[in-house]
N, C-alpha and C positions, 0 to 999 in steps of 0.2 A: 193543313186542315184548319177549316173554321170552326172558334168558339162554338157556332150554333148546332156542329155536326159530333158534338161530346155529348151534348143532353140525351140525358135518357140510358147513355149506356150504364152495365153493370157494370162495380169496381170488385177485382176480385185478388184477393192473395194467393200465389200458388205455393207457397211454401207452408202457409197453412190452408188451405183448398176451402178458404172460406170468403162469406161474400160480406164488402165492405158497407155496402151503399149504392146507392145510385147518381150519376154524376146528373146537377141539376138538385139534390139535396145538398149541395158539397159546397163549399168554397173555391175558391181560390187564388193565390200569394201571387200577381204581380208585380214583376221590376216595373218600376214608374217610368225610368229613364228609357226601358229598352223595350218595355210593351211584352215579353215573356215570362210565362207560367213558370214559378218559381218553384212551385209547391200545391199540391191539393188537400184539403182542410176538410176532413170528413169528421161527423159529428159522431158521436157515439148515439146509438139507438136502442133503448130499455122497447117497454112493451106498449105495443099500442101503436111501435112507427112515434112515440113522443123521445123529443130531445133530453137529453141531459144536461144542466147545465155545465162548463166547461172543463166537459170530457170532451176530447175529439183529436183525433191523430192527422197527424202533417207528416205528410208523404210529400219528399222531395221530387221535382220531376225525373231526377235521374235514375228513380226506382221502377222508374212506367216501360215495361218492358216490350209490352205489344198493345195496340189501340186498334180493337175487330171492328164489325158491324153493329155489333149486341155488345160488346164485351170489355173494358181495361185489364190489362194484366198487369199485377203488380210484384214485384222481388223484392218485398222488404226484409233489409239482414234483422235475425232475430239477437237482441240486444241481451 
């Protein structure tokens, strides 16, 4: 899958059935050496769709459980 074909999808938790973000708001952690997504760096969102400043959760890719058409599904263990 190309980088270009993630924008736009919803990021979504299903262990808390809540929606993160939208990928294309979001960061993300590349290996420099090996060119793979390490991590996605989703910002926290107050009101208005404005940022926070550094509030924002990193989701390791190993938590990305399914990548739809509309949709990321994510399996974060609750800490």
């Amino acid at each position: 899958m190309r980088l270009s074909e993630l924008g736009g999808k919803e990021i979504v938790d299903v262990k808390k059935a809540e929606r993160l973000g939208i990928l294309g708001q979001t960061d993300l952690e590349i290996d420099e050496r090996t060119g793979q997504v390490m991590a996605l760096v989703i910002p926290s969102v107050k009101w208005f769709g404005l940022k926070r400043e550094g509030n924002e959760l990193k989701v390791p890719w190993k938590h990305i459980k399914k990548i739809g058409t509309d949709i990321v599904i994510l399996d974060i263990p609750e800490d």
